[in-house]
C-alpha positions as YAML, in Angstrom:
chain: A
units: angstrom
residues:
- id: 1
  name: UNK
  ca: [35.08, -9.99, 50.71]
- id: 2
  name: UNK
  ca: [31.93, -11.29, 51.99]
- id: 3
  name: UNK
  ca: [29.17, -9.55, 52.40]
- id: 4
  name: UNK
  ca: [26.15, -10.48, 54.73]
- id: 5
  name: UNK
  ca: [22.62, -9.33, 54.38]
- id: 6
  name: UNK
  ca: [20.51, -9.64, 57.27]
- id: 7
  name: UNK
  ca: [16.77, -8.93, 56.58]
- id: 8
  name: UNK
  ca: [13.34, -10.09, 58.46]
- id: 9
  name: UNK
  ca: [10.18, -10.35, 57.06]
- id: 10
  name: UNK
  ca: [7.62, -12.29, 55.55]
- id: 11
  name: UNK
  ca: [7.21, -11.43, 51.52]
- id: 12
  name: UNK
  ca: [4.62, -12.65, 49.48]
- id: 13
  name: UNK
  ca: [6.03, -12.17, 46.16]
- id: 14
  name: UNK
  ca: [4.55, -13.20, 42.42]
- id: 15
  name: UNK
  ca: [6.39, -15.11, 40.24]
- id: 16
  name: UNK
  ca: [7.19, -14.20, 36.96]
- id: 17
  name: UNK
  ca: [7.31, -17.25, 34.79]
- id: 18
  name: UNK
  ca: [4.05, -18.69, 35.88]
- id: 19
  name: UNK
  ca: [0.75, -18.22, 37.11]
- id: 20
  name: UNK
  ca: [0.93, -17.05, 41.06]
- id: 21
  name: UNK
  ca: [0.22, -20.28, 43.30]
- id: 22
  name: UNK
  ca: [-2.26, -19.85, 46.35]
- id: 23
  name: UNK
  ca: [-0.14, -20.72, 49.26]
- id: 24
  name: UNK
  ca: [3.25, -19.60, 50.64]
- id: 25
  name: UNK
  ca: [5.80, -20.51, 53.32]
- id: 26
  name: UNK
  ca: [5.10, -18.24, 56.20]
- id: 27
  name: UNK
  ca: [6.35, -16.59, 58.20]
- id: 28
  name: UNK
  ca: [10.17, -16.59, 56.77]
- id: 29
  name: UNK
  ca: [13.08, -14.93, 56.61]
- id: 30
  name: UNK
  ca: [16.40, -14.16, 55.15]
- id: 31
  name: UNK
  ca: [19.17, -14.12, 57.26]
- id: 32
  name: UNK
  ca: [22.18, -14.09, 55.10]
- id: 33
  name: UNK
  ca: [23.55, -13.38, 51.57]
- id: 34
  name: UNK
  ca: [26.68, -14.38, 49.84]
- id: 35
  name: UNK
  ca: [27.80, -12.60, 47.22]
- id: 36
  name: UNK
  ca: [31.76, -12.90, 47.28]
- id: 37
  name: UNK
  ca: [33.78, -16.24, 47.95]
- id: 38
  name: UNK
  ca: [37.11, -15.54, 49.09]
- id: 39
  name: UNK
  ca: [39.77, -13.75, 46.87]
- id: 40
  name: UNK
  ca: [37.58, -13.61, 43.87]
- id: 41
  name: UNK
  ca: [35.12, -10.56, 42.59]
- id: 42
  name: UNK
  ca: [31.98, -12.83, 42.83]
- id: 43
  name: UNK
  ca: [30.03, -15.60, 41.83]
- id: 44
  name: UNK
  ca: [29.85, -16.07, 38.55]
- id: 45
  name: UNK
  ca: [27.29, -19.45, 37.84]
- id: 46
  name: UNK
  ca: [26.30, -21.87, 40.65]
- id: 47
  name: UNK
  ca: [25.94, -25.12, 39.77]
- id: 48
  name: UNK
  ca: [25.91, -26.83, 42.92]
- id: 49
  name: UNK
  ca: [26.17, -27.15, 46.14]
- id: 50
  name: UNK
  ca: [26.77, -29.34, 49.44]
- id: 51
  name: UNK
  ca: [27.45, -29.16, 53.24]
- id: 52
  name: UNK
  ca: [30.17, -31.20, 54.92]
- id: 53
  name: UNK
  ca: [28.15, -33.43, 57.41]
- id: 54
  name: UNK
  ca: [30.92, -33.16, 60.23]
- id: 55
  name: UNK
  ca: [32.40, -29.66, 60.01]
- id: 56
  name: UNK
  ca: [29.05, -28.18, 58.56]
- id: 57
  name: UNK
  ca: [31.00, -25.79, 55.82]
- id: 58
  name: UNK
  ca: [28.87, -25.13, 52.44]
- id: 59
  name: UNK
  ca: [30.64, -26.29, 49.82]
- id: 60
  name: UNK
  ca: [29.96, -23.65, 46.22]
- id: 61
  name: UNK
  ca: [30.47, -24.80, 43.09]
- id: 62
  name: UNK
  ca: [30.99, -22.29, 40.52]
- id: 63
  name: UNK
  ca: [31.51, -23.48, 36.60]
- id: 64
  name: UNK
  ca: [32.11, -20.20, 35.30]
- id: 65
  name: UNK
  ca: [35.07, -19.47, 37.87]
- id: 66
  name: UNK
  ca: [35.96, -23.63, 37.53]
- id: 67
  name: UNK
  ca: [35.93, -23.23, 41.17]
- id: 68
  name: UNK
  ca: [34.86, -24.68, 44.48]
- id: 69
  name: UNK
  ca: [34.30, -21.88, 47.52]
- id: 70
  name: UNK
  ca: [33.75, -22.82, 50.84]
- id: 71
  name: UNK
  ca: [32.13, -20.79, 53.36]
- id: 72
  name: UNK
  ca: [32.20, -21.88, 56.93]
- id: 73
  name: UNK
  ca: [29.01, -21.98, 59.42]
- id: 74
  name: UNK
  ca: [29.34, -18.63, 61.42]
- id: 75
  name: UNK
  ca: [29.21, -17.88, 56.89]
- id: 76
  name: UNK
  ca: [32.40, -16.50, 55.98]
- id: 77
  name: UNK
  ca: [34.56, -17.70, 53.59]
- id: 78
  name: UNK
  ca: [37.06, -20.08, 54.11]
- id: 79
  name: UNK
  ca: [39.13, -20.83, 50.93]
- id: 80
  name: UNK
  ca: [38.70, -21.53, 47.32]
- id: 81
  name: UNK
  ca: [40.40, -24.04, 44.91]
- id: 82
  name: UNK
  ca: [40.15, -24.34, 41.19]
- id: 83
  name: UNK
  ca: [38.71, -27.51, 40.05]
- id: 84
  name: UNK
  ca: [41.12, -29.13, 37.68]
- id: 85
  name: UNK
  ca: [40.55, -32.07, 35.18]
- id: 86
  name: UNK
  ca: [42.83, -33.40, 31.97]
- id: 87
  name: UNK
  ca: [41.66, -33.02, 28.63]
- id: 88
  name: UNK
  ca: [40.28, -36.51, 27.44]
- id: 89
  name: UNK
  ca: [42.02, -35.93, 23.43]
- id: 90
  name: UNK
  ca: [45.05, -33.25, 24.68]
- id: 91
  name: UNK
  ca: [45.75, -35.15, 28.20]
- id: 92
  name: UNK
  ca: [46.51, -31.60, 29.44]
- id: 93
  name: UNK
  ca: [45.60, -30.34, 32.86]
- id: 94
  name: UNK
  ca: [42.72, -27.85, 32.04]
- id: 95
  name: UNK
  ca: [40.56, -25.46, 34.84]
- id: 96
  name: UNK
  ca: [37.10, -27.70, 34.50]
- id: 97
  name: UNK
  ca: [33.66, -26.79, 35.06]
- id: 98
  name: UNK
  ca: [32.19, -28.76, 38.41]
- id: 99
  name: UNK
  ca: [29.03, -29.60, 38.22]
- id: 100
  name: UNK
  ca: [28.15, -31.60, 41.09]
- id: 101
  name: UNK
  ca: [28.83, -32.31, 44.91]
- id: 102
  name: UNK
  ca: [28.88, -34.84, 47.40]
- id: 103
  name: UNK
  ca: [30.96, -35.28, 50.87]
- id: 104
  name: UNK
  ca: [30.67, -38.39, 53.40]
- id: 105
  name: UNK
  ca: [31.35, -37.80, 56.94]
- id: 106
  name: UNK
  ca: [34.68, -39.39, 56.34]
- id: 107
  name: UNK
  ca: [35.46, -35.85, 54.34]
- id: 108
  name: UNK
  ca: [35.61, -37.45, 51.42]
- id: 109
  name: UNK
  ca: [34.57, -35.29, 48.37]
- id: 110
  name: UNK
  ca: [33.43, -36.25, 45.29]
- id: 111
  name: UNK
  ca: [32.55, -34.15, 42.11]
- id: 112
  name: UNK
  ca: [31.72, -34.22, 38.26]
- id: 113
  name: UNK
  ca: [32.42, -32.03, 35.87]
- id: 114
  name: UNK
  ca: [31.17, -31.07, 32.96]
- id: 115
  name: UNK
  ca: [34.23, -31.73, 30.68]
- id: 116
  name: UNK
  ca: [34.58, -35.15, 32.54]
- id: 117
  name: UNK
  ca: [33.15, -38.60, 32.45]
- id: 118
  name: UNK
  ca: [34.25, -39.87, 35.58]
- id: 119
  name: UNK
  ca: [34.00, -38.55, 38.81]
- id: 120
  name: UNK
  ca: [37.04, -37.21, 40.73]
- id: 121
  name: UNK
  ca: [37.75, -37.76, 44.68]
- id: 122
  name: UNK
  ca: [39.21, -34.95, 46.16]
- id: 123
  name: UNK
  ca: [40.96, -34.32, 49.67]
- id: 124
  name: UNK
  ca: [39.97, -30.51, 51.45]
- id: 125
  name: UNK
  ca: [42.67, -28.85, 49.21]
- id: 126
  name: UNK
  ca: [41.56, -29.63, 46.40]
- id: 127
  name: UNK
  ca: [44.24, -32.44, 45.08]
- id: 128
  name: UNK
  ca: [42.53, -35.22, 42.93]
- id: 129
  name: UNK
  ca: [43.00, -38.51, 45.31]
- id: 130
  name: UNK
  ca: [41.50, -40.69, 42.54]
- id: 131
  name: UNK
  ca: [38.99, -41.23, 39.76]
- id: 132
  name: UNK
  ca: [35.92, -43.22, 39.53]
- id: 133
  name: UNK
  ca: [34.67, -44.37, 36.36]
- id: 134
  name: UNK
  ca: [31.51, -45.27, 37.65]
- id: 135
  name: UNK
  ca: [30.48, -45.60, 33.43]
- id: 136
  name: UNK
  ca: [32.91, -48.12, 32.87]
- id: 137
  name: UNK
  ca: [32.20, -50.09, 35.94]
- id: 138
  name: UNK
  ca: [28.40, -50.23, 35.57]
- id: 139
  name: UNK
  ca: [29.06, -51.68, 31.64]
- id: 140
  name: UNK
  ca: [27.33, -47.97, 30.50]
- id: 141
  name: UNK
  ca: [30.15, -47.04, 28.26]
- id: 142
  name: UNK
  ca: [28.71, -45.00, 25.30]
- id: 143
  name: UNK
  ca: [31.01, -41.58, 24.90]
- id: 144
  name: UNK
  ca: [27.70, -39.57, 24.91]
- id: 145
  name: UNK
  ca: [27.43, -40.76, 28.50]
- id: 146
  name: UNK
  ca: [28.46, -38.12, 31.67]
- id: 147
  name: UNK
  ca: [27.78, -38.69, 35.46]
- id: 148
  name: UNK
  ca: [25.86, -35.64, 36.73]
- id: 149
  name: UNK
  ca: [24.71, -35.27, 39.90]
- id: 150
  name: UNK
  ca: [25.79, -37.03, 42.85]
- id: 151
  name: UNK
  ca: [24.57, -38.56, 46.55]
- id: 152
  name: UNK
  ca: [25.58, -40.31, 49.22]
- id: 153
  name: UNK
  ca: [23.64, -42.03, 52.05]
- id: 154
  name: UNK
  ca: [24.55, -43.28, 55.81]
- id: 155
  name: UNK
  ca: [25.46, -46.67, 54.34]
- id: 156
  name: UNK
  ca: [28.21, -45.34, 52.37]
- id: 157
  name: UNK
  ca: [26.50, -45.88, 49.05]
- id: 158
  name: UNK
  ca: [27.51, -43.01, 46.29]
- id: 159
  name: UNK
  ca: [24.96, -42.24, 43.77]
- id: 160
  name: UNK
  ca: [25.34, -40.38, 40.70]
- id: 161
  name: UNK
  ca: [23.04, -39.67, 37.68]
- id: 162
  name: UNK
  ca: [24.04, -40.37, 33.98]
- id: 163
  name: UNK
  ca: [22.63, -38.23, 31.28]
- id: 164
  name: UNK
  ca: [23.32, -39.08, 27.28]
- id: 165
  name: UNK
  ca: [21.72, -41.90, 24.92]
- id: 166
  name: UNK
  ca: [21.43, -43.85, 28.17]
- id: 167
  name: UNK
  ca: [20.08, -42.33, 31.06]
- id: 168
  name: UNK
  ca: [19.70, -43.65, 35.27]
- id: 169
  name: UNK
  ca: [21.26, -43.72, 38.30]
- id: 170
  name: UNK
  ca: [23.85, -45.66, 38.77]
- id: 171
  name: UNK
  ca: [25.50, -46.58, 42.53]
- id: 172
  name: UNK
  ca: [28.87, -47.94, 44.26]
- id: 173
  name: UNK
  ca: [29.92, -47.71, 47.71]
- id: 174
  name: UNK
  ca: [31.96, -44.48, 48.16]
- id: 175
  name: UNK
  ca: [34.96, -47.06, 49.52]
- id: 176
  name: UNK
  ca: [34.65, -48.94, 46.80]
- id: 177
  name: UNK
  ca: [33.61, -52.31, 45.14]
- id: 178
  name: UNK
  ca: [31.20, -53.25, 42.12]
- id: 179
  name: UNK
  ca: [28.62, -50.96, 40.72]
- id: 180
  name: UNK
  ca: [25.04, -51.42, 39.86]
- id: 181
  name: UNK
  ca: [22.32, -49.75, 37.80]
- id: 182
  name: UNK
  ca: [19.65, -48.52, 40.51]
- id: 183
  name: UNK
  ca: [17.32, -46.76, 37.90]
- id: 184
  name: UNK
  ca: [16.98, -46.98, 34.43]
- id: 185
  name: UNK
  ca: [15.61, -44.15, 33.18]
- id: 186
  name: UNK
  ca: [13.83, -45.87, 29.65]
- id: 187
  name: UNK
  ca: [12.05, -48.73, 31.87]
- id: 188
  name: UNK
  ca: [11.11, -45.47, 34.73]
- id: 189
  name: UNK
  ca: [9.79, -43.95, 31.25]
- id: 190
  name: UNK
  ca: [12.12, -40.56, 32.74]
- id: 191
  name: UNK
  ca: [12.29, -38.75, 29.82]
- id: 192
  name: UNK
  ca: [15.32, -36.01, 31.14]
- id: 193
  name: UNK
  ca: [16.92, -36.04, 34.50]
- id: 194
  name: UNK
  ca: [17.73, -32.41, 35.57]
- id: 195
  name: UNK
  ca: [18.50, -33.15, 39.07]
- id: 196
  name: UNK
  ca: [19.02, -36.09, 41.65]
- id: 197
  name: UNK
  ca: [19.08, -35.96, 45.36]
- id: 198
  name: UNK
  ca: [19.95, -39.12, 47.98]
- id: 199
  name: UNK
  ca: [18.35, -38.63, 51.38]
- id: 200
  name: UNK
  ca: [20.26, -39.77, 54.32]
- id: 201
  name: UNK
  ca: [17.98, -43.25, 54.65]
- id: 202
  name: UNK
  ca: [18.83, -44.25, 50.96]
- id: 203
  name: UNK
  ca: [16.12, -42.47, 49.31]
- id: 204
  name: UNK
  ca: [16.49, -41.31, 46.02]
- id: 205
  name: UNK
  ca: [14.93, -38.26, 44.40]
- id: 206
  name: UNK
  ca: [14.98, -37.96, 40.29]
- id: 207
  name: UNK
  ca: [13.41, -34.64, 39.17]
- id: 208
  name: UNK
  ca: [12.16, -34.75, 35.34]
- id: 209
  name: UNK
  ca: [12.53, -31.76, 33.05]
- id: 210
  name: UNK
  ca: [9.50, -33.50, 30.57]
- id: 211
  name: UNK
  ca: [8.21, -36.28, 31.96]
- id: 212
  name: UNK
  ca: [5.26, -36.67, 34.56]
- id: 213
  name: UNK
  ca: [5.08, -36.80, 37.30]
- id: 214
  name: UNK
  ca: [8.03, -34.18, 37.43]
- id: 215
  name: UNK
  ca: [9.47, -35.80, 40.80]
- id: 216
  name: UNK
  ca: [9.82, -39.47, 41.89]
- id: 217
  name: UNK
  ca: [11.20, -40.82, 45.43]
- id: 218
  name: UNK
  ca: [12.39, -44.45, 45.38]
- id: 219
  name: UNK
  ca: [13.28, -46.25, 48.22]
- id: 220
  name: UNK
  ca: [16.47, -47.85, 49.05]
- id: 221
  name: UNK
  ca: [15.18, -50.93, 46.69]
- id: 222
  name: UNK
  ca: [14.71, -48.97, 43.90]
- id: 223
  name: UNK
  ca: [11.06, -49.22, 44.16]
- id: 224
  name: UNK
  ca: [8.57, -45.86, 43.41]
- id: 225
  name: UNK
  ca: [7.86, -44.35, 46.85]
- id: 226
  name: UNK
  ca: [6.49, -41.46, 46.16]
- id: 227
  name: UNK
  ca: [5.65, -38.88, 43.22]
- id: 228
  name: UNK
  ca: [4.10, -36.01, 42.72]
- id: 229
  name: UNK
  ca: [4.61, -32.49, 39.82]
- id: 230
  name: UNK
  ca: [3.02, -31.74, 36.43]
- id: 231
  name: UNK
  ca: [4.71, -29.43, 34.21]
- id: 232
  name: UNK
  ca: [1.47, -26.97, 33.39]
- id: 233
  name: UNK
  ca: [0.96, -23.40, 35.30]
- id: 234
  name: UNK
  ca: [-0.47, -25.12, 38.44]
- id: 235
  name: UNK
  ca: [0.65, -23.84, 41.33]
- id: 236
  name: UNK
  ca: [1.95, -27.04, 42.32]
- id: 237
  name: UNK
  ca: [3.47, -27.87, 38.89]
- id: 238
  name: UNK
  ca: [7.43, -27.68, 38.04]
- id: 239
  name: UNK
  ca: [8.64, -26.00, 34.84]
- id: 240
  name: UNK
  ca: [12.49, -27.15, 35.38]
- id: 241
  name: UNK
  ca: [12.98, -29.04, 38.69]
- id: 242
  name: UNK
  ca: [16.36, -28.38, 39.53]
- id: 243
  name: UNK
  ca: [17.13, -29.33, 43.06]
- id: 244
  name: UNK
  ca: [15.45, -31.58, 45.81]
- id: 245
  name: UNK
  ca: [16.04, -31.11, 49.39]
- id: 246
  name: UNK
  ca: [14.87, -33.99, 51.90]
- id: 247
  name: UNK
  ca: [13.76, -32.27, 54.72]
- id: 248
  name: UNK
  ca: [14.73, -33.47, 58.50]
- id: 249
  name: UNK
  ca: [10.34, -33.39, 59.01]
- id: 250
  name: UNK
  ca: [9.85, -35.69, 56.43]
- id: 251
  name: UNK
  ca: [8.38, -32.93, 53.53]
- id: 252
  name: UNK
  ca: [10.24, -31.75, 50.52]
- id: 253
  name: UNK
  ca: [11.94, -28.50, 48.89]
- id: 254
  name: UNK
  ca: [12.60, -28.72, 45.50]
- id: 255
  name: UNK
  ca: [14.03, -25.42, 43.32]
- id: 256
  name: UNK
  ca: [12.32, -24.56, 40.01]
- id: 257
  name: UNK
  ca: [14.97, -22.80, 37.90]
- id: 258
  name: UNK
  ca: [12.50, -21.76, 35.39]
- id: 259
  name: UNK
  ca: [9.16, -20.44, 37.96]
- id: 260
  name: UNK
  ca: [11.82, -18.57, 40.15]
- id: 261
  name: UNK
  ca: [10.91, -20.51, 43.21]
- id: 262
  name: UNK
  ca: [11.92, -23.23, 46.12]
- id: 263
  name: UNK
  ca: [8.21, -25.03, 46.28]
- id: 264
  name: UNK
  ca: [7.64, -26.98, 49.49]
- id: 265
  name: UNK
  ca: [5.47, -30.74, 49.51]
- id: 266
  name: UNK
  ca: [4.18, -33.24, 52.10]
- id: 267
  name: UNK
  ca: [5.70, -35.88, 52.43]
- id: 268
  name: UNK
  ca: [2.96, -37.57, 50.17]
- id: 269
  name: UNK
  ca: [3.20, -35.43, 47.35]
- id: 270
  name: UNK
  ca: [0.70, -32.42, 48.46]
- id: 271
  name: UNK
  ca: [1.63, -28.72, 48.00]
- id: 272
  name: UNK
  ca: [2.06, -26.49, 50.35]
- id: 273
  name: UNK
  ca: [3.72, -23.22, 49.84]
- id: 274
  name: UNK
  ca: [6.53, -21.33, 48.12]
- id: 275
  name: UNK
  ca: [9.13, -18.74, 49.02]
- id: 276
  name: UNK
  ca: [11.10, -16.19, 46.33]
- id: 277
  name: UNK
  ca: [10.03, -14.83, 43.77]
- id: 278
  name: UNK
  ca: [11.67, -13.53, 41.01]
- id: 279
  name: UNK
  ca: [14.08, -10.67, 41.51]
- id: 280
  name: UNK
  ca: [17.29, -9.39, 43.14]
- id: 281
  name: UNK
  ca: [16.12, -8.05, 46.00]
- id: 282
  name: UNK
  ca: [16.39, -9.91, 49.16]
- id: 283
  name: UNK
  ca: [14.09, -13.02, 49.23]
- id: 284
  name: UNK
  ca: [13.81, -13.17, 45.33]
- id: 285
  name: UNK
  ca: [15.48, -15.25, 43.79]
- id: 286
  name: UNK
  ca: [17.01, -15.50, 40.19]
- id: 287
  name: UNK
  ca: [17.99, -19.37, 38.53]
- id: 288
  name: UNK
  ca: [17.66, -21.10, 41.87]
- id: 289
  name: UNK
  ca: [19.98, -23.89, 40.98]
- id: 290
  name: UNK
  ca: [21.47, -25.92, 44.25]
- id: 291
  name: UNK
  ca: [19.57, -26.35, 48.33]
- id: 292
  name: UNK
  ca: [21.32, -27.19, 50.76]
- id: 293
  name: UNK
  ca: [20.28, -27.04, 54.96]
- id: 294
  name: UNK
  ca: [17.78, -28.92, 56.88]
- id: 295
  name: UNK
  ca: [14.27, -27.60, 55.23]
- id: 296
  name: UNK
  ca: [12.78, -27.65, 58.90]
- id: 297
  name: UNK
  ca: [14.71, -24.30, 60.05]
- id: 298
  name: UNK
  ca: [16.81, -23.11, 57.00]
- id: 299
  name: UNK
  ca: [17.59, -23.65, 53.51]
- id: 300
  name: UNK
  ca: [20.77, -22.49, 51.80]
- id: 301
  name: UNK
  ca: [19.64, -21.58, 48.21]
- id: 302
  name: UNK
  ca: [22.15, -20.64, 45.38]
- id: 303
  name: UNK
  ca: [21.01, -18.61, 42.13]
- id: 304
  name: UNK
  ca: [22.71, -19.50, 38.92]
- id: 305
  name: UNK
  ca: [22.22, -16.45, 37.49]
- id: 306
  name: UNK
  ca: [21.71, -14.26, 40.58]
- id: 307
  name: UNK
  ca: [25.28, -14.75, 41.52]
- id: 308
  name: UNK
  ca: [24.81, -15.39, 45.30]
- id: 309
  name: UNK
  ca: [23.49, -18.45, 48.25]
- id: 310
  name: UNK
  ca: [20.84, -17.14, 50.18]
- id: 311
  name: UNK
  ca: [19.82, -18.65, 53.56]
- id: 312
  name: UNK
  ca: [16.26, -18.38, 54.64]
- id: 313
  name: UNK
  ca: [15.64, -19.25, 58.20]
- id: 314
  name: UNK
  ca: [12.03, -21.53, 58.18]
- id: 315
  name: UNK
  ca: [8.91, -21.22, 60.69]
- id: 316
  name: UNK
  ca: [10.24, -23.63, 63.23]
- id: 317
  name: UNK
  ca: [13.02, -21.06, 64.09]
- id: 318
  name: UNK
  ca: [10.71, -18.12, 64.06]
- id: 319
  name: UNK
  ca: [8.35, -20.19, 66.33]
- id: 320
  name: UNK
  ca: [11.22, -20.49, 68.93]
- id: 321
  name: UNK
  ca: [12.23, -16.86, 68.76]
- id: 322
  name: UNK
  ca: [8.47, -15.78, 68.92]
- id: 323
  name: UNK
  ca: [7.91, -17.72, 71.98]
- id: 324
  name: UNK
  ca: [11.24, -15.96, 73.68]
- id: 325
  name: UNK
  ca: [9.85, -12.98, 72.82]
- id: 326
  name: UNK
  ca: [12.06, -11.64, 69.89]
- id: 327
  name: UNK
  ca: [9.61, -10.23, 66.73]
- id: 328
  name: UNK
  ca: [10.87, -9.98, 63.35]
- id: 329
  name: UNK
  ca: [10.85, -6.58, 61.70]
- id: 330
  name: UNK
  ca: [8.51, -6.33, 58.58]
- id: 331
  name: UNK
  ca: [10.34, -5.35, 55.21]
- id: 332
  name: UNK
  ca: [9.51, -5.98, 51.45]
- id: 333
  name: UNK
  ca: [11.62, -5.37, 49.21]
- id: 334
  name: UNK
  ca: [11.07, -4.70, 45.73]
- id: 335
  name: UNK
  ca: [10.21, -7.21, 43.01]
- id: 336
  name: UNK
  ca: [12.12, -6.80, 39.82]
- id: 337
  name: UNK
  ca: [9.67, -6.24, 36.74]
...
């Protein structure tokens, strides 16, 4: 059963894990809460996340349940498969542990795992079409290797990130063809990928768990756009960058795991605000792990450990239902201690 939350309200909430920053998103709201994909008792540990372009369905990874939910745009659930994988010594078909999304607007969806070292191309039921050994094909073929994370762009290029000894981004179109290294993490001097995003235009987003700057854009070149994120109690700092969100205005979201937070940037690098907060209660958020949405008027936000995908509606929506007249009602919840 799903069950939908619907609260308004602007909350300025401190966060737990770091020193409170200055500035926060506002106003915003939360429209909707998902606790309970379809047939199952709950989330148990979101690891990812992703929309499909064309049918605009939210695609929920959970490793804990070895599934993948989908809830639909009016946001109830759809279905839910179990992601399986075989055993690399056994060769038996084992429930896996998906760690990563990404669809095309063809509908074609590919994910890792995190028993798996290559990644698996799925049709909407949940069959495995084929597998990709994007390790193999770029010549990266160490067995401490694993693709994490995954993109794709509008020119059909699919991205994925490769933690182990060796560490990067490594690309192939999504139909096919030869791969290539697009970042090398030792000559970047990235010391620990935690998350990767690809933005529509071919930009590439690699967040950094202990290097600085904590977040670097390349272009579709591979060349440093932009970067921006220290790891100290700064307001504008990251303790675990988990997530990046390319916003349709040009800024960025990107999820701290570890500060309890979705912090918002320019689109050169400068801070601007916040929302959660660290709690259960409506708004707060617990593990933020996965965004999703357009950053201009919502973002979907899943908690890892809070067990549900929150949607916060932005300022530009707010702006359009203050000038029709409609007022949010005030509320603010608790903050967990």
């Amino acid at each position: 059963m799903l069950k939908l939350t619907a609260i308004a309200g602007s909350l300025l909430l401190a966060l737990t894990l770091a020193v409170p920053v200055a500035a926060q998103t506002s106003p915003w709201m939360v429209n909707n809460i998902y606790y309970d994909p379809v047939g199952a008792a709950g989330f148990q540990s979101i690891t990812g996340m992703a929309p499909d372009p064309v049918s605009h369905e939210i695609y929920v990874l959970d490793a804990a349940r070895h599934s993948i939910d989908v809830i639909d745009s009016a946001g109830f659930p759809r279905f839910s498969f179990t992601h399986w994988i075989t055993d690399a010594q056994t060769k038996q078909r084992i429930a896996g542990e998906p760690n990563a999304i990404a669809i095309t607007p063809a509908g074609e969806i590919f994910i890792t795992d995190f028993f798996s070292r290559t990644i698996d191309v799925l049709n909407i039921r949940g069959e495995v079409l084929e597998q990709i050994d994007i390790l193999v094909c770029a010549g990266w073929q160490d067995i401490s290797l694993r693709p994490e994370k995954l993109g794709v762009d509008s020119a059909g290029w699919l991205y994925a990130s490769v933690a182990g000894d060796r560490a990067g981004v490594i690309r192939r179109l999504a139909s096919g063809g030869p791969c290539e290294v697009f970042i090398d993490a030792a000559s970047e001097k990235i010391e620990c990928i935690t998350g990767m995003s690809v933005a529509p235009d071919g930009r590439v987003a690699v967040l950094d768990y202990k290097g600085t700057p904590a977040v670097r854009i390349y272009n579709p070149t591979g060349q440093l756009s932009v970067s921006f994120g220290g790891h100290e109690v700064a307001g504008a700092d990251l303790s675990y960058p988990a997530s990046l969100l390319f916003a349709e205005d040009g800024t960025f979201w990107v999820a701290d795991a570890l500060r309890q937070a979705v912090k918002h940037y320019a689109a050169d690098g400068k801070y601007l605000g916040y929302i959660g907060g660290y709690g259960q209660a409506p708004g707060n958020l617990r593990y933020p792990s996965a965004l999703s949405g357009n950053g201009v008027d919502n973002i979907f936000v899943a908690e890892r450990v809070g067990r549900r995908v929150q949607e916060y509606v932005l300022p530009g929506v707010l702006a359009k239902a203050d000038r029709a007249g409609s007022q949010p009602v005030a509320a603010d919840p608790e903050t967990e201690k």
